[in-house]
Backbone as CSV, one residue per row, in Angstrom:
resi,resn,N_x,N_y,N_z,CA_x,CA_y,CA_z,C_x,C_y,C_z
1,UNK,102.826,82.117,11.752,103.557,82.293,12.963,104.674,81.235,13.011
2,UNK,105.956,81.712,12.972,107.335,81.020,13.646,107.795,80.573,14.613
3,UNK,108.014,79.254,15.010,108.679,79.391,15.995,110.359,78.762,16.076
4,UNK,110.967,79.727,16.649,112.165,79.274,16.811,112.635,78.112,17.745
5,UNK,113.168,76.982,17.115,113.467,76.090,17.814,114.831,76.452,18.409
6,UNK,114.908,76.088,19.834,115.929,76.504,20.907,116.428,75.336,21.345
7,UNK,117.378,74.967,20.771,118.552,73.880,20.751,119.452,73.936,22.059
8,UNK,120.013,73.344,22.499,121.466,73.228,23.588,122.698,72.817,22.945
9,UNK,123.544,73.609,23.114,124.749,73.207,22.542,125.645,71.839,22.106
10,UNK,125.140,71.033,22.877,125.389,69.500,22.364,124.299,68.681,21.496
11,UNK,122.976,69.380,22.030,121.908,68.973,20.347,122.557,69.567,18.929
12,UNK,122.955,70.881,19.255,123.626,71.154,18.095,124.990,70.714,17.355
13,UNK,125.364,70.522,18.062,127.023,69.632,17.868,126.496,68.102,17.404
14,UNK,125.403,67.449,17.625,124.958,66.007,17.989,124.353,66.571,16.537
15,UNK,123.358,67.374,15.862,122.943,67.500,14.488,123.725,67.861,13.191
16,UNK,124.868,68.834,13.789,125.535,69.059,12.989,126.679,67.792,12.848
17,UNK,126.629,67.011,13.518,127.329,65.317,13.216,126.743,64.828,12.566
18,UNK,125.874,64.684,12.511,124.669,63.856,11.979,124.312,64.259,10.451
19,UNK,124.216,65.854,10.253,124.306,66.429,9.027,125.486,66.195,8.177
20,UNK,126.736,66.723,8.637,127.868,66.082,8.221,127.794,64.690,7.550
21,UNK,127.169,63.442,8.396,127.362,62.333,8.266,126.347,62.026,6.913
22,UNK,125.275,62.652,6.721,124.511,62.746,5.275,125.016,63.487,4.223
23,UNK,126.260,64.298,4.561,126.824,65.081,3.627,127.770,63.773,2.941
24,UNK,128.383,63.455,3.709,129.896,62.411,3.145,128.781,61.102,2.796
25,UNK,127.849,60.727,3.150,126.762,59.851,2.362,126.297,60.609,0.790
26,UNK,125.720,61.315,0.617,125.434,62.192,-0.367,126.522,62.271,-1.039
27,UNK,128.070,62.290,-0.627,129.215,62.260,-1.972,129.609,61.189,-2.017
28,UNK,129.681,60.027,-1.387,130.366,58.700,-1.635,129.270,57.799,-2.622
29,UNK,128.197,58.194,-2.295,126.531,57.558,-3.248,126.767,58.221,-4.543
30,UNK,126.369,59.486,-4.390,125.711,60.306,-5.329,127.235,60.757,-6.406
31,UNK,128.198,60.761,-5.634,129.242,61.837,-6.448,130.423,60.818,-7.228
32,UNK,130.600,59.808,-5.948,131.992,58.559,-6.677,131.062,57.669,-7.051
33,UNK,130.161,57.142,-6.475,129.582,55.737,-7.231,128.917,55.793,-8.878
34,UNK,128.896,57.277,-9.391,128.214,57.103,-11.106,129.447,57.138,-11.372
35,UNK,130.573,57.848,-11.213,131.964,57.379,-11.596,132.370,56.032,-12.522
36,UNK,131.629,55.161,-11.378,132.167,53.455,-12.141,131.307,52.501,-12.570
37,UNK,129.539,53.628,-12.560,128.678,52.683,-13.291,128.549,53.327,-14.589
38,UNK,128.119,52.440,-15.668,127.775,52.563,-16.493,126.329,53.315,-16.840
39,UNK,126.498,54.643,-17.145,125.717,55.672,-17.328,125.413,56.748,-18.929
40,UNK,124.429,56.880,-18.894,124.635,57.568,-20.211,124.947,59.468,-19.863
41,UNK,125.454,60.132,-20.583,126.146,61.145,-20.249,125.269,62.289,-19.283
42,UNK,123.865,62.344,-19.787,122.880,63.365,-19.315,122.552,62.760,-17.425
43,UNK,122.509,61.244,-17.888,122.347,60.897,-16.621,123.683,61.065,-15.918
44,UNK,124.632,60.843,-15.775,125.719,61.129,-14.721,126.186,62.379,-14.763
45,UNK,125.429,63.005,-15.888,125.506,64.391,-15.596,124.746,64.992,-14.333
46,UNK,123.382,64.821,-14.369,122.076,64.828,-13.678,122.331,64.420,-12.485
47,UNK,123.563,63.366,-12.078,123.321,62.436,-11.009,124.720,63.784,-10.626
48,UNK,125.407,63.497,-10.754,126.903,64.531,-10.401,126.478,65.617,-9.501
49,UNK,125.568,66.591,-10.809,125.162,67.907,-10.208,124.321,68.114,-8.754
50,UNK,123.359,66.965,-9.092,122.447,67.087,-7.345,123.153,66.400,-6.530
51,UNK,123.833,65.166,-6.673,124.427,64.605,-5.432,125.665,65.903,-4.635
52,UNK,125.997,66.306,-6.150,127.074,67.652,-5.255,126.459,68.626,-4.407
53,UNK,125.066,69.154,-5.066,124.342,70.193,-4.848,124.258,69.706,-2.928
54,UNK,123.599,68.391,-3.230,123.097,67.951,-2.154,124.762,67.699,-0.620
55,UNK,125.307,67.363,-1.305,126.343,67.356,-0.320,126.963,68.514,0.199
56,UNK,126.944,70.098,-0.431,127.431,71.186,-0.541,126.229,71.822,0.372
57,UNK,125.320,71.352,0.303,123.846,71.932,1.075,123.755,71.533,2.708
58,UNK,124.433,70.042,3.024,124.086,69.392,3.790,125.763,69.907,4.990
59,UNK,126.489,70.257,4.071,128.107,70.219,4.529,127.694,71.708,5.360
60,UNK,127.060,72.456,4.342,126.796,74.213,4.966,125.419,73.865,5.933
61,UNK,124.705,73.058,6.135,123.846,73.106,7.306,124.653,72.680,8.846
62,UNK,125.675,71.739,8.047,126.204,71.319,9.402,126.989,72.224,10.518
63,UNK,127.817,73.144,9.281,128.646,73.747,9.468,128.099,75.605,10.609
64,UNK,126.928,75.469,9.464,126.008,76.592,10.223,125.831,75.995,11.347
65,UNK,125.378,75.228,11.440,124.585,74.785,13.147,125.893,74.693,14.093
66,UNK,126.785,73.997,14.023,128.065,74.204,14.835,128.361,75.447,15.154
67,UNK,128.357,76.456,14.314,129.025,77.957,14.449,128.102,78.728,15.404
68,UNK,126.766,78.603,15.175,126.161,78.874,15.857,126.130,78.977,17.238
């Protein structure tokens, strides 16, 4: 059994900030910082793909919940 959580329009605006704000965390960590460390290729490969995954995931939750 589901239940739908029933938000108010400024909880949602207030999460989807908040999501946002783990999205641009998730690319400034995960996406520029292996950039300028010293990494071996599989790993900043590895690190690239999920930090993007993860920022591309977090950018479309935010974005959903606003539209909503």
């Amino acid at each position: 059994m589901t239940r739908k959580l029933k938000l108010s329009k400024g909880q949602k605006e207030r999460l989807s900030e908040i999501f946002g704000n783990v999205a641009v965390a998730w690319f400034s960590a995960g996406v520029i910082t292996p950039l300028f460390i010293p990494l071996g290729t599989v790993d900043l490969t590895l690190a690239l793909v999920i930090s993007f995954t993860m920022t591309v995931s977090f950018t479309t939750l935010s974005l959903t919940l606003i539209e909503g």
